[in-house]
C-alpha positions as CSV (number, residue, x, y, z in Angstrom):
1,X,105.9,128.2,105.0
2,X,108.0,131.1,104.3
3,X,109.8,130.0,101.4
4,X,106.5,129.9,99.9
5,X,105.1,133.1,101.2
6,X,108.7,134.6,99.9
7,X,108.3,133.1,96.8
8,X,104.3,134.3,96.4
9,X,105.4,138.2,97.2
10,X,108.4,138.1,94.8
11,X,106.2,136.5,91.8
12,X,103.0,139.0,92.4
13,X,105.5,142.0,93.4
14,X,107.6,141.6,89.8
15,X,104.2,140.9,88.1
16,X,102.7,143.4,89.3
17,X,105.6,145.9,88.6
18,X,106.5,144.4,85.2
19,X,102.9,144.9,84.3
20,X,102.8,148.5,85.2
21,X,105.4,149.6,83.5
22,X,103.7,149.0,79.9
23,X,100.7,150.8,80.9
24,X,102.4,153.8,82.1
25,X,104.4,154.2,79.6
26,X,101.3,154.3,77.3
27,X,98.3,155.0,78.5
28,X,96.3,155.6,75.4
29,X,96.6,151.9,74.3
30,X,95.6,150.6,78.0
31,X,92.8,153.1,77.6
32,X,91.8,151.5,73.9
33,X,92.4,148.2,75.8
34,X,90.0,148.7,78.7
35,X,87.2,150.4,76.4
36,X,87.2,147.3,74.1
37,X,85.6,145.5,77.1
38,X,82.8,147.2,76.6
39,X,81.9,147.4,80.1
40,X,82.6,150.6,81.0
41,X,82.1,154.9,80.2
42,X,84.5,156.1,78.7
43,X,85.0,158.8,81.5
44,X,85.5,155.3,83.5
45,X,87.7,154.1,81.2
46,X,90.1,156.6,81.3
47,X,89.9,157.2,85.1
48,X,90.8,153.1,85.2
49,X,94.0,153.9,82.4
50,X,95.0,156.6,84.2
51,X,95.1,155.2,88.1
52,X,95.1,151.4,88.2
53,X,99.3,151.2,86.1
54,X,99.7,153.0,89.1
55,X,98.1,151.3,92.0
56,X,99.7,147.7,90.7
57,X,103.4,149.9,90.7
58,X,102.5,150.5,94.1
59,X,101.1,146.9,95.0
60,X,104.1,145.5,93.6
61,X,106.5,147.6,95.5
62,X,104.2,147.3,98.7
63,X,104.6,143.0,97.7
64,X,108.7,143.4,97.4
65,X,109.6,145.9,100.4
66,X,107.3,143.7,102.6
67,X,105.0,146.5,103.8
68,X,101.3,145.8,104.7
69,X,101.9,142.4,103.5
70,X,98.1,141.3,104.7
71,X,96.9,144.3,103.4
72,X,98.9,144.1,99.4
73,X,98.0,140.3,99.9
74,X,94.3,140.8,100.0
75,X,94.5,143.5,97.3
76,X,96.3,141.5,94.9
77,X,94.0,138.7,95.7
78,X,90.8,140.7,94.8
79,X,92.9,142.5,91.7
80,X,93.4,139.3,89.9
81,X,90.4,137.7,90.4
82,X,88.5,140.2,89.0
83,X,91.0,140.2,85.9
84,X,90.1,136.7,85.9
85,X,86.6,137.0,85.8
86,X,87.4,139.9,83.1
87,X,89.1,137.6,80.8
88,X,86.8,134.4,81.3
89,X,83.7,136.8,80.2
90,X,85.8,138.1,77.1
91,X,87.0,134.7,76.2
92,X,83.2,133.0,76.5
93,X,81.3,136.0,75.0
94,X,83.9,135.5,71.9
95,X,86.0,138.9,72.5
96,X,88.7,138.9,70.5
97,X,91.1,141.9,72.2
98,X,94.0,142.5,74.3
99,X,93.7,141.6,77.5
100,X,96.5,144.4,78.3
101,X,98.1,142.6,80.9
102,X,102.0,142.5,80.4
103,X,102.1,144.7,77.5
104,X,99.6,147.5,75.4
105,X,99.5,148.3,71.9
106,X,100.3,145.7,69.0
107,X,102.5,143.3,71.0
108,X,99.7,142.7,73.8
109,X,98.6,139.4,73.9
110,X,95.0,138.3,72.8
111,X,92.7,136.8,75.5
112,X,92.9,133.5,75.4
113,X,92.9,129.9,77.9
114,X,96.8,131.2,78.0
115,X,96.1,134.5,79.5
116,X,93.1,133.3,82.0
117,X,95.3,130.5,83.3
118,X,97.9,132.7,83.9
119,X,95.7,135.1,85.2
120,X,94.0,132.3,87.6
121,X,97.6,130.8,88.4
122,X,98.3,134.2,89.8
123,X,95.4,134.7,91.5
124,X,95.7,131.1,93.3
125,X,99.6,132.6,94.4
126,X,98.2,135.4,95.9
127,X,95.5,133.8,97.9
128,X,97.8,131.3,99.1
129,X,100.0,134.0,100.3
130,X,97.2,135.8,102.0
131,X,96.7,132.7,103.8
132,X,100.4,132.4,105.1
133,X,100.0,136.0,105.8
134,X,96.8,135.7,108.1
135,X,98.6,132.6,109.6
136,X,101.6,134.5,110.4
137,X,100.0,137.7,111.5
138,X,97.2,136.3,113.7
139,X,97.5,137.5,117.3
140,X,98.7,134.2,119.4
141,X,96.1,133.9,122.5
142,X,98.0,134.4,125.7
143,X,97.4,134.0,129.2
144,X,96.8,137.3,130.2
145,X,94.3,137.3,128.0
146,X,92.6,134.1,128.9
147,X,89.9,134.5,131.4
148,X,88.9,131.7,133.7
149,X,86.2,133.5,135.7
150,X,84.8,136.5,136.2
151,X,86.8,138.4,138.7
152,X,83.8,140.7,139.2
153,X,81.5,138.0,140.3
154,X,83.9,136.3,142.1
């Protein structure tokens, strides 16, 4: 069990880090990549180019320095879902743009079943290590705790 709970935080922590860096780096292509959606304001768009490079940096690190491990766990989990569920709807409504995951500008990759299976792949990782994590983490019941009768009504 914690081979694979090391080997989920390492995989999601680098992702996540790895897919950062592109988007900080440049901004005004992640920007171009979010608004091609078409899902969102502008004003949104921006405010998602500007903060969320930043909050996977963060995730990853939180992922690789094992801090709030539950906590980065269920984040990641709900991140990459929801960039699953992004990518499915681009790929079935015929969407033909960057999904600006690893890298922005003319070297991104276009959606495709390649970029929602990896997206899903990472998604199933993370949940699987929120599940060792809530395993590992959950308070063991001990005797102290354990009540066999009421000592009021007793």
């Amino acid at each position: 069990m914690k081979i694979i709970g090391l080997l989920a935080r390492l995989i999601l922590g680098v992702a996540f880090c790895w897919s950062a860096v592109s988007k900080i780096a440049d901004p005004g292509h992640f920007f171009a990549n979010v608004m091609e959606y078409g899902l969102v304001t502008p004003s949104f768009a921006k405010m998602i180019a500007i903060s969320l490079p930043w909050f996977e940096l963060v995730l990853g690190l939180l992922l690789l320095g094992r801090i709030c491990l539950l906590g980065s766990f269920f984040l990641s989990t709900a991140l990459l879902l929801m960039f699953t569920v992004l990518q499915t709807y681009a790929m079935l409504t015929g969407l033909e743009i960057s999904c600006g995951c690893f890298s922005v500008g003319g070297d991104a990759d276009v959606i495709s079943g390649l970029t929602v299976g990896r997206a899903a792949i990472l998604a199933i990782i993370a949940i699987i290590g929120l599940g060792i994590e809530m395993k590992v983490t959950r308070p063991k019941p001990s005797e102290e705790h354990t009540q066999t009768a009421n000592p009021i009504l007793t």
